[in-house]
C-alpha positions in Angstrom: 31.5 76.0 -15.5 28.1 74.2 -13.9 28.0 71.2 -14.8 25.4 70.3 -17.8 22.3 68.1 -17.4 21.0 67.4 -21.1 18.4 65.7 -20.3 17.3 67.5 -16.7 17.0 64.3 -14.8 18.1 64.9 -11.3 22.0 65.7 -10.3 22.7 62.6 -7.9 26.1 63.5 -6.4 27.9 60.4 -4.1 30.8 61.5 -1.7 33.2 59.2 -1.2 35.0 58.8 2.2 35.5 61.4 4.6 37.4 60.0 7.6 37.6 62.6 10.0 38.8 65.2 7.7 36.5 68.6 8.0 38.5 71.1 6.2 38.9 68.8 3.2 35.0 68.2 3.4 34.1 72.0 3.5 36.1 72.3 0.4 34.9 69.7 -1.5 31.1 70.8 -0.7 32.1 74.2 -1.8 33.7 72.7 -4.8 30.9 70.8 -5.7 27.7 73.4 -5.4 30.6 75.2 -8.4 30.6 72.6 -10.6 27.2 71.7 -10.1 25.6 74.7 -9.9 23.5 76.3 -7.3 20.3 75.4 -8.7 21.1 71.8 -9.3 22.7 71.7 -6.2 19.9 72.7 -4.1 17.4 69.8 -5.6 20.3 67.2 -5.6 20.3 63.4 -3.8 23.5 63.6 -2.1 24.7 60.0 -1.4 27.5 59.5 1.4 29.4 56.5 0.6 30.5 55.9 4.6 33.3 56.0 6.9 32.8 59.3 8.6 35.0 58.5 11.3 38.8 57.6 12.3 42.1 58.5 10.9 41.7 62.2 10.3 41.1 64.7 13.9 37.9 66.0 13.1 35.3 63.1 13.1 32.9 64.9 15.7 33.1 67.8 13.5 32.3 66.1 10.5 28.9 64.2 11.9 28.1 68.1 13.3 28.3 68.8 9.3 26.4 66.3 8.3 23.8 66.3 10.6 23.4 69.9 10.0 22.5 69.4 6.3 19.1 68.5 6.1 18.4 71.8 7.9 20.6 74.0 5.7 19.4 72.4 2.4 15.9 71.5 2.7 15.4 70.8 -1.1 18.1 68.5 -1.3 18.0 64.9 0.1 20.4 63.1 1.9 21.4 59.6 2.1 24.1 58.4 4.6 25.7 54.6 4.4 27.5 52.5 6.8 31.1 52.0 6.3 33.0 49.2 8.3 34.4 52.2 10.3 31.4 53.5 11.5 29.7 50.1 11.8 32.6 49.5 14.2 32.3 52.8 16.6 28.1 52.4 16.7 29.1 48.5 17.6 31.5 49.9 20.9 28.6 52.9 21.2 26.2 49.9 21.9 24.2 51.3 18.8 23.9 48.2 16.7 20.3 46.3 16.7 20.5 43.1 18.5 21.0 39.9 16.5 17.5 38.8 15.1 17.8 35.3 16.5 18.5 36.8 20.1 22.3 35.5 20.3 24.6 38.0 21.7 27.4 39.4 20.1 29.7 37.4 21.6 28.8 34.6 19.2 30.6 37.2 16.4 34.0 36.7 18.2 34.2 32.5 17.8 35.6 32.6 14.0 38.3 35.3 15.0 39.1 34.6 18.2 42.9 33.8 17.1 43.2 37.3 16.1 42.1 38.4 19.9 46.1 38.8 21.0 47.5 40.3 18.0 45.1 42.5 17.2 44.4 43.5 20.9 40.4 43.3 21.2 38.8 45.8 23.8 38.3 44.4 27.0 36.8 47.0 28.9 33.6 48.2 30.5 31.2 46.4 28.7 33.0 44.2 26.4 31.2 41.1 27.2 28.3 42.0 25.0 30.1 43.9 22.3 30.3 43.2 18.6 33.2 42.0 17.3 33.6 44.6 15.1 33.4 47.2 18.4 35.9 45.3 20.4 38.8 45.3 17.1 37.7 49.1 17.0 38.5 50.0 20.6 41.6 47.8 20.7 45.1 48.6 20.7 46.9 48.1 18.0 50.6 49.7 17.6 53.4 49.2 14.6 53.0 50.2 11.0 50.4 49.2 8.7 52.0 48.1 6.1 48.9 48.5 3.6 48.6 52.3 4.7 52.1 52.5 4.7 51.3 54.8 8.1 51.9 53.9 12.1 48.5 52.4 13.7 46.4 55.2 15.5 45.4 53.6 18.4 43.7 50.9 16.8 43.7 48.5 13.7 40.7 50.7 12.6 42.8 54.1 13.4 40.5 54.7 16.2 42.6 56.7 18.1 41.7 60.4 16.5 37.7 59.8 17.2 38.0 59.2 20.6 40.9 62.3 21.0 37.9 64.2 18.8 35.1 63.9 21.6 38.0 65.0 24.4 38.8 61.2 25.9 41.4 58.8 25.3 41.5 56.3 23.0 39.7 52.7 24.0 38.5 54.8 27.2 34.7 53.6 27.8 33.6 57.2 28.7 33.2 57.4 24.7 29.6 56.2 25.4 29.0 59.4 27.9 30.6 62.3 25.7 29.2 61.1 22.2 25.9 63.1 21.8 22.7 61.8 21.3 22.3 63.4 18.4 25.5 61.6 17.1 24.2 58.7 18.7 21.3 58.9 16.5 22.8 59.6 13.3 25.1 56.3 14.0 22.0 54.1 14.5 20.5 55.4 10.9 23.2 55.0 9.2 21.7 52.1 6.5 24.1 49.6 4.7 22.8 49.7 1.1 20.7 52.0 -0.6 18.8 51.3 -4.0 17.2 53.4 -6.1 15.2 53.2 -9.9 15.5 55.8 -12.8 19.0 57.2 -12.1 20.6 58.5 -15.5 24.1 57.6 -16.4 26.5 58.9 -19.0 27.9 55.8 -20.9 29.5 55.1 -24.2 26.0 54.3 -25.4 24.4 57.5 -24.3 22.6 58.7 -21.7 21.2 55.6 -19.7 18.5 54.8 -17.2 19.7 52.6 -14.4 19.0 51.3 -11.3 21.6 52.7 -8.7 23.1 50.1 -5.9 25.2 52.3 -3.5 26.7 50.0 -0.5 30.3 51.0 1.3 32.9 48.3 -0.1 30.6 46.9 -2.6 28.6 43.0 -3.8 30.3 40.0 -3.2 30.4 38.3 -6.8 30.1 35.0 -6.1 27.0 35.4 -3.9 23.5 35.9 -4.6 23.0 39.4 -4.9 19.0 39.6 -3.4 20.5 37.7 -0.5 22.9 40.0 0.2 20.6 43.3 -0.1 18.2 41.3 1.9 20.5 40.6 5.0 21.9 44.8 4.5 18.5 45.8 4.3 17.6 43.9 7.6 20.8 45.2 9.4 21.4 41.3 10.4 23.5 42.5 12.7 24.6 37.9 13.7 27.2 38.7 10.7 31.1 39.3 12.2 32.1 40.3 9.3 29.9 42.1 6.8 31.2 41.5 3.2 29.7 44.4 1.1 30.7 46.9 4.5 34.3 45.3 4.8 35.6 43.1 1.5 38.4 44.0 -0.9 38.7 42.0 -4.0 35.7 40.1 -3.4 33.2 42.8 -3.5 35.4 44.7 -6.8 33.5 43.8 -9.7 29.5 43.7 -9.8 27.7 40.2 -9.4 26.9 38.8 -13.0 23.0 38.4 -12.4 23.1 42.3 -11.9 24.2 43.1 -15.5 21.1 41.8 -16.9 19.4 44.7 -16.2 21.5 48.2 -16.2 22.4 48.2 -12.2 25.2 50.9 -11.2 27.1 50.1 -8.3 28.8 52.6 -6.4 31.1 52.6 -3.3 33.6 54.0 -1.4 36.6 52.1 1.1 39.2 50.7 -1.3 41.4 53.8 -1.2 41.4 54.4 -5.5 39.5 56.3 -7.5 37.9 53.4 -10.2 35.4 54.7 -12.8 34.5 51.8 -14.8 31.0 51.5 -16.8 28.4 50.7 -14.1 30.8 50.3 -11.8 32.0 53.2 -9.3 34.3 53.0 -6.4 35.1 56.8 -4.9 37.9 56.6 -2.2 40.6 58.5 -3.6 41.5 59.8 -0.2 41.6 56.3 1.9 41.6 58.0 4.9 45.3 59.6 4.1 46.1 63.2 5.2 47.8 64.0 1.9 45.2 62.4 -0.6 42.3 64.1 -1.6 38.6 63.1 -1.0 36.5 62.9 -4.1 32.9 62.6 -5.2 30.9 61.4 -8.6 28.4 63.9 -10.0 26.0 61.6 -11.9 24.9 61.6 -14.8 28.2 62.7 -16.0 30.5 60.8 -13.7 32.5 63.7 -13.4 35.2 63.4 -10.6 34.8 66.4 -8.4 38.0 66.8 -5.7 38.7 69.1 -2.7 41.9 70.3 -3.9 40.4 71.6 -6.8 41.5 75.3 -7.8 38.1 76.8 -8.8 37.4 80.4 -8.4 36.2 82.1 -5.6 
């Protein structure tokens, strides 16, 4: 059944994260032009929630995909965030605009520089003016993470299947040679939050006109929440550690200020599925092989899945 629209505002549809997992991604496209419909479907936003890359094999294949849909469906548009994982490979990529104050990214390493042995930074080819963020990415990191409950793939970001996805090894600097431009391009456009007016919702209440806030991991609470889309807005790239890209219990729940005004905030990155009133967080999969990935269709919130048996 496509899914119903009562009131014929547009479908807005956000994908949670991908990771590197293109058979999972066809079916969950497939999946969703079903439950949408293909008329719907063709008009829709489609909102990536981030982290394209890492954990799964297939990350090249997955930025061919999505770079090849504003091509294949002209009517619909397309909006692509920044995860912490992809922030991470455009930092080694060299993609990242330079701090607005002209320091260099070494000043991101000072707070963390006790976690340089453990977590074993990059220190190759062009380290010296890397990103934190690049350098923790392109490490070597080996053991079990306890949190995934899986073995470290190359990296504490699970680097290791991107690099083996563009035919090098991983933390090898010839990363920067294979990646295309194209890719190269996609990575550097990648924005960190993404607002938007007039987006319906299905609540208790009824049908409800909101403003939509999608950002990766979410707004830190106890911070001012025009601050923070400020600094995402200008890519201040100074910060080691971007919050609303990166956080976990700090960025959960949506910043009090917000709920004076209907604001739904949707992300991705904290591996559960959590469909609260105005808030959304779609990352069922978590970057695990045997979890699905999962998307919102709005206004419904209805949880669309790639393992879902729908008819062919």
């Amino acid at each position: 059944m496509a899914e119903k629209n009562p009131n014929k505002s547009r479908v807005v549809c956000c994908i949670g994260d991908i990771h590197g997992f293109i058979t999972k991604l066809h079916n969950l496209w497939f999946n969703l032009e079903n439950q949408i419909g293909p008329s719907d479907f063709q008009t829709a936003r489609i909102i990536f929630l981030g982290d394209y890359c890492d954990r799964g094999p297939d990350t090249k294949k997955v930025i061919d995909f999505l770079i090849s849909l504003p091509s294949k469906y002209p009517k619909q548009s397309h909006v692509f965030l920044c995860g912490n994982h992809d922030f991470a490979f455009a930092a080694f990529l060299g993609l990242l605009p330079s701090p607005p104050d002209g320091s260099s990214f070494s000043e991101t390493w000072k707070e963390y520089e006790m976690n340089e042995t453990r977590e074993g930074w990059y220190k190759g080819e062009g380290y010296e003016n890397m990103h934190l963020q690049g350098r923790r990415w392109a490490g070597r990191m080996t053991g079990f993470n306890h949190a995934k409950n899986i073995e470290y793939k190359g990296s504490i970001y699970d680097a290791g299947p991107t690099f083996e996805s563009y035919r090098v090894p991983h933390g090898s600097a010839d990363l920067v040679k294979v990646v295309p431009n194209e890719h190269k391009k996609f990575l550097s456009d990648l924005v960190w939050v993404h607002e938007e007016d007039g987006v319906c919702i299905e609540t208790k209440e009824g049908f409800q006109n909101c403003k939509l806030i999608a950002v990766h991991a979410g707004l830190e609470k106890n911070r001012g929440s025009e601050e923070q889309l400020k600094y995402l807005k200008a890519k201040d790239t100074r910060i080691p550690k971007v919050e609303p890209l990166s956080g976990r219990k700090n960025v959960w729940d949506i910043p009090e200020e917000l709920s004076k005004t209907p604001t739904v905030v949707i992300s991705g990155h904290h591996g559960k599925l959590h469909i609260d009133e105005l808030r959304l967080i779609i990352d069922q999969g978590g970057g695990l092989e045997k979890n699905p990935i999962a998307a919102v269709v709005l206004p419904s919130k209805k949880i669309v899945r790639d393992t879902d048996q729908l008819v062919k």
